[in-house]
C-alpha positions in Angstrom: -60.6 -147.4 3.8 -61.5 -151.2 3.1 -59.5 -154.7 2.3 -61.5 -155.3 -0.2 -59.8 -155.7 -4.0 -61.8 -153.6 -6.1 -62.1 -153.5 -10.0 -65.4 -150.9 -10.1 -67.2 -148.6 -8.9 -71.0 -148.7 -8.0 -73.1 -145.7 -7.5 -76.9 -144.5 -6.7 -79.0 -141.6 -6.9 -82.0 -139.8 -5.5 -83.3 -142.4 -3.4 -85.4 -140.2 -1.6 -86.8 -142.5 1.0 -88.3 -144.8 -1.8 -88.3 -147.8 0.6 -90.6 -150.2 -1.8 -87.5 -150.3 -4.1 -85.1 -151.0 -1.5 -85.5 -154.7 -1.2 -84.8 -155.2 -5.2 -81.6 -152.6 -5.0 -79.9 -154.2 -1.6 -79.9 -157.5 -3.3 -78.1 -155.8 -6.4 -75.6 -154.1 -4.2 -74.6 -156.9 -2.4 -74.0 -158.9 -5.6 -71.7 -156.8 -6.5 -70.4 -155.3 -3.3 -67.3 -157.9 -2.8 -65.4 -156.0 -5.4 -67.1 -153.0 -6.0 -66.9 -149.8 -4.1 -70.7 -148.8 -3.4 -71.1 -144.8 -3.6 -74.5 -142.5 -3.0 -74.5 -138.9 -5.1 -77.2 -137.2 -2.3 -81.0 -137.1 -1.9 -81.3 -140.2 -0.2 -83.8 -138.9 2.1 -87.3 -137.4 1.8 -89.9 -136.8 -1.3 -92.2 -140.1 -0.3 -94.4 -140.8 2.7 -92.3 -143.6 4.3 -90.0 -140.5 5.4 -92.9 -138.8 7.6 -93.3 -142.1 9.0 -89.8 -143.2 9.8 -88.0 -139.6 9.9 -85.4 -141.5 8.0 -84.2 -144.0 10.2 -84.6 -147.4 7.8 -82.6 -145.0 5.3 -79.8 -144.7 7.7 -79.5 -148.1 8.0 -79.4 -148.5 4.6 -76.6 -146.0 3.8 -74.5 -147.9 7.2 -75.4 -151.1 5.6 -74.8 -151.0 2.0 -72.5 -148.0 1.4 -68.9 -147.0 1.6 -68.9 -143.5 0.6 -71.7 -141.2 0.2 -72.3 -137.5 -0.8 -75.1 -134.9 1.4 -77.8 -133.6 -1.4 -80.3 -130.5 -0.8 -82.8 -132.8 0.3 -82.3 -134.4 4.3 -79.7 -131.9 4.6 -79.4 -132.5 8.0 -79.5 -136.5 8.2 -75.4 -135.7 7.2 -74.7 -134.8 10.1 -75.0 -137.5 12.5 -72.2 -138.8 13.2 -71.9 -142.5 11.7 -73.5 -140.8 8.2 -71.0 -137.9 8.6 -68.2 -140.5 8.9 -69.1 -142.0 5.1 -70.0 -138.5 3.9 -67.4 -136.4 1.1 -68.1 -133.1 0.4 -65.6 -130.3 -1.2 -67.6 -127.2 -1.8 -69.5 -126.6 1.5 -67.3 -124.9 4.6 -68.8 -123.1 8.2 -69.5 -119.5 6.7 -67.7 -118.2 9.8 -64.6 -120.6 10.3 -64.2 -121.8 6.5 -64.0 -124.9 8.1 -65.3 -127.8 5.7 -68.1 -129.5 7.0 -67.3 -132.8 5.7 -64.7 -134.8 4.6 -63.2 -133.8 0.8 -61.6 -136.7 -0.2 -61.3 -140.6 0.1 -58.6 -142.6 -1.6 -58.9 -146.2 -2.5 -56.3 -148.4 -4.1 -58.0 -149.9 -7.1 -55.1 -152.2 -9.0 -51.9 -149.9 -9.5 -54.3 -146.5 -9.4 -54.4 -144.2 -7.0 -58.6 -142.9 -6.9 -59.6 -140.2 -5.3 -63.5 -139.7 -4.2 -65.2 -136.4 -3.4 -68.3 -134.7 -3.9 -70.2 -131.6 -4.6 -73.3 -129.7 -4.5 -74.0 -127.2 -7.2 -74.5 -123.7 -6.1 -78.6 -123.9 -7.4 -79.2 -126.7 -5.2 -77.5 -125.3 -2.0 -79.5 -122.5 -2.3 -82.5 -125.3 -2.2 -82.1 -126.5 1.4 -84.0 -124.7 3.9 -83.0 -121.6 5.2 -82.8 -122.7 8.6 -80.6 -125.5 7.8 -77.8 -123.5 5.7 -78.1 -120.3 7.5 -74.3 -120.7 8.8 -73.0 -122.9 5.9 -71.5 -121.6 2.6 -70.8 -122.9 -0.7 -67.7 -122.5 -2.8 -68.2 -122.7 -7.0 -67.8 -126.4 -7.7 -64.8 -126.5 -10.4 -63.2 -123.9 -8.1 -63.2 -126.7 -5.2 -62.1 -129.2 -7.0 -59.5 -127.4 -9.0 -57.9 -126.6 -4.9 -58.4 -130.0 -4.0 -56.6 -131.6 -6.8 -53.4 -129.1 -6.2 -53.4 -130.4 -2.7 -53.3 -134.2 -4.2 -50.8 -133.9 -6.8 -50.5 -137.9 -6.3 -54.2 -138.9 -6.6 -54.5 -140.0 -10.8 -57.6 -140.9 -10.7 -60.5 -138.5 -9.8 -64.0 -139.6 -9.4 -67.0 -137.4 -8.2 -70.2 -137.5 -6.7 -71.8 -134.7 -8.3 -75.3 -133.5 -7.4 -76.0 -130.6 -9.5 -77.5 -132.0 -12.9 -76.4 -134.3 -15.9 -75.9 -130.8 -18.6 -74.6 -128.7 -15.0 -72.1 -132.0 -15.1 -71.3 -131.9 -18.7 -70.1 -128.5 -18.1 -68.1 -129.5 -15.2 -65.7 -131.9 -17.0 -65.0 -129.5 -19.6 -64.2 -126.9 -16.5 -62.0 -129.4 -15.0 -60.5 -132.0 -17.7 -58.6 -134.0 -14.8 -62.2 -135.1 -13.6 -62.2 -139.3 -14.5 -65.5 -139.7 -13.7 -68.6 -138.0 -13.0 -71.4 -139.6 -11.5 -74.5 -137.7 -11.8 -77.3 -136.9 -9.9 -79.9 -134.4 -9.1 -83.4 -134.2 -10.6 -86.0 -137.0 -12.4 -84.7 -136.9 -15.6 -82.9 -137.9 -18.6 -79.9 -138.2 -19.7 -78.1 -140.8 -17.9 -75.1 -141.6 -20.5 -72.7 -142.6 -20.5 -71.3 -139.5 -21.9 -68.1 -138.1 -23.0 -66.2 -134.8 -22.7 -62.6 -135.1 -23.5 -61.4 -138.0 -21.2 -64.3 -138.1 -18.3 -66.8 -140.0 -18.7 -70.3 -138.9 -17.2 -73.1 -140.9 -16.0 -76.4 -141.3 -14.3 -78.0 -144.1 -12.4 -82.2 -144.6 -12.5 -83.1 -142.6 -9.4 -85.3 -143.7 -6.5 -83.7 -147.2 -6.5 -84.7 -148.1 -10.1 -81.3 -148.6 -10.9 -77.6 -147.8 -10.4 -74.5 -147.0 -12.6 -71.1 -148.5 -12.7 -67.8 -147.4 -14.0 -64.1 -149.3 -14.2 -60.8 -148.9 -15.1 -59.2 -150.5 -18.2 -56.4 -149.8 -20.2 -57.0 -147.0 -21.7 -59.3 -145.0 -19.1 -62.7 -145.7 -17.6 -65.8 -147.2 -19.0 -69.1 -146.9 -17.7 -72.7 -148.3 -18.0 -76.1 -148.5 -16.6 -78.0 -150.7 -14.7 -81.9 -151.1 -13.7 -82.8 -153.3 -10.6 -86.3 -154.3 -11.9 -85.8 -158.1 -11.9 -86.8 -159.1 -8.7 -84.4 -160.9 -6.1 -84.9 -162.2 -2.5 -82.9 -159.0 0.1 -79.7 -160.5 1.5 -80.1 -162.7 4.7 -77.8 -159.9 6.9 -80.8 -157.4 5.7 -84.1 -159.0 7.4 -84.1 -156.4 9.7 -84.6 -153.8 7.7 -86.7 -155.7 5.1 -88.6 -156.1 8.3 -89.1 -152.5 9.1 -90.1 -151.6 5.8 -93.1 -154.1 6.0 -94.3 -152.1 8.9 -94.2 -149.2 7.9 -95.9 -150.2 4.8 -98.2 -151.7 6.7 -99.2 -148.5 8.5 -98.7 -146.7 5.0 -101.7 -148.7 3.4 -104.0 -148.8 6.7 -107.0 -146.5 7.6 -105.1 -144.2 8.7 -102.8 -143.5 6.0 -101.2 -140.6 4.3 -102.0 -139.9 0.9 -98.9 -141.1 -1.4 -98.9 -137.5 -3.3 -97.5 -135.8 0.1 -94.6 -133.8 -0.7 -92.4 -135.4 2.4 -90.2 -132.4 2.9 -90.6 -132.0 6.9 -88.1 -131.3 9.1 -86.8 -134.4 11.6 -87.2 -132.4 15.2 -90.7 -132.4 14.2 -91.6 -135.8 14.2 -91.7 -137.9 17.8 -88.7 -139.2 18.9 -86.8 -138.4 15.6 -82.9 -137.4 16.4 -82.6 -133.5 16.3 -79.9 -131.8 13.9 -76.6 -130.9 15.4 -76.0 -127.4 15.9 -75.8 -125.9 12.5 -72.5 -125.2 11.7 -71.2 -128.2 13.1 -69.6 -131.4 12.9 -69.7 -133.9 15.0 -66.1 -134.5 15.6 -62.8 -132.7 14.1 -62.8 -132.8 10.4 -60.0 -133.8 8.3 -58.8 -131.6 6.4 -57.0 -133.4 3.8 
């Protein structure tokens, strides 16, 4: 999935459209981004004002621009869908409730030295049941350890398992003692503490800062993965290939802070046909081209 050599693995959390952070985490991302693969565990979308304003479109661009693989959360449910996000997005545990189709890909594999790595993702059964009716009504989800327990059976030759888990760092815990093949967890879901690294048997589990404050990072060494944590607090100029969007930002800010702004305590939960000229969901249910069902 990319020429790149790798030797880590980069991911985020619960961005949830927290644009004024964006500047400080692109310029950490593409530091590291010539050898690391860059991962998202879900929520990048909604909770803040700059996603009434923008219905999420400078967020797309960051997730085109910066990312390589990326997992749907409960929140912006529908952003997953279109079609260039859809192509990043992994997800084992969500399938059309009438087909049992999956509605995203399950797996990517990278090539990282001699190791075979598999990447997938799930949503935890709680936080399914937390995206809006209307947007699930036709979709299903399948336990989480059950999904990945039929996915690894179908990859006997994948060794090393990573996941994008958006259920909760304790629902994660859990998870790796359910499934003791897991290599790494990468947790997200939820404001909170803890964000390891933690240990259960040999997976390691760990939490990026959410809404752009920071990111985690795990790697292979001899004898199994390490992991860490990372804020993005020291400030750094964006990448030259990211003006653009560093542009947009600064106007919607702009219109954020002017007389006719919206106070920053809005809950930003709004569904994207609502807003002018926003793209409308696909039909629920659907993808927007044949999955693969690896």
């Amino acid at each position: 999935m990319t020429a790149r050599v790798l030797d880590q693995v980069i991911a985020t959390t619960d961005f949830h459209s927290s644009l004024d952070q964006a500047r400080s985490l692109l310029s950490h991302l593409h530091a590291h981004r010539a050898r690391s693969l860059v991962l998202d565990c879900g929520d990048f979308f909604e909770g803040n004002p700059y996603y009434l304003l923008g219905a999420g479109a400078v967020e797309r661009q960051l997730l085109l621009s910066a990312y390589d693989v990326i997992a749907p959360g409960n929140h912006g449910w529908t952003q997953y869908f279109e079609p260039n996000l859809w192509a990043l997005a992994v997800c084992t545990n969500v399938v059309d409730a009438a087909s049992g189709h999956f509605l995203f890909h399950q797996i990517r594999t990278v090539q990282m030295g001699n190791r075979a790595v598999g990447i997938t993702a799930v949503l935890s059964q709680q936080d399914f049941a937390a995206i809006p009716w209307a947007e699930r009504a036709e979709h299903r989800v399948i336990a989480p350890a059950e999904a990945l327990r039929r996915l690894r059976a179908r990859h006997p030759r994948i060794g090393d398992w990573i996941v994008l888990s958006h259920a909760g760092f304790a629902d994660d815990l859990q998870l790796a003692a359910d499934c003791p093949f897991l290599t790494v967890i990468f947790a997200g879901h939820g404001d909170s503490d803890p964000y390891g690294p933690a240990q259960v048997g040999t997976t390691v589990i760990v939490k990026g800062a959410e809404r752009g404050r920071g990111y985690a990072c795990a790697e292979p060494t001899l004898n199994g993965w390490t992991a860490r944590v990372h804020t993005t607090q020291t400030a750094a100029p964006a990448p030259h290939g990211f003006a653009p969007i560093v542009d947009q930002i600064a106007e919607l800010r702009t219109k954020l802070i002017g007389p006719r702004a919206m106070p920053s305590c809005l809950d930003a939960r709004i569904e994207t046909s609502n807003v002018p000229n926003s793209p409308r969901p696909l039909p629920y249910g659907r993808t927007p081209g044949p999955a693969r069902r690896q």
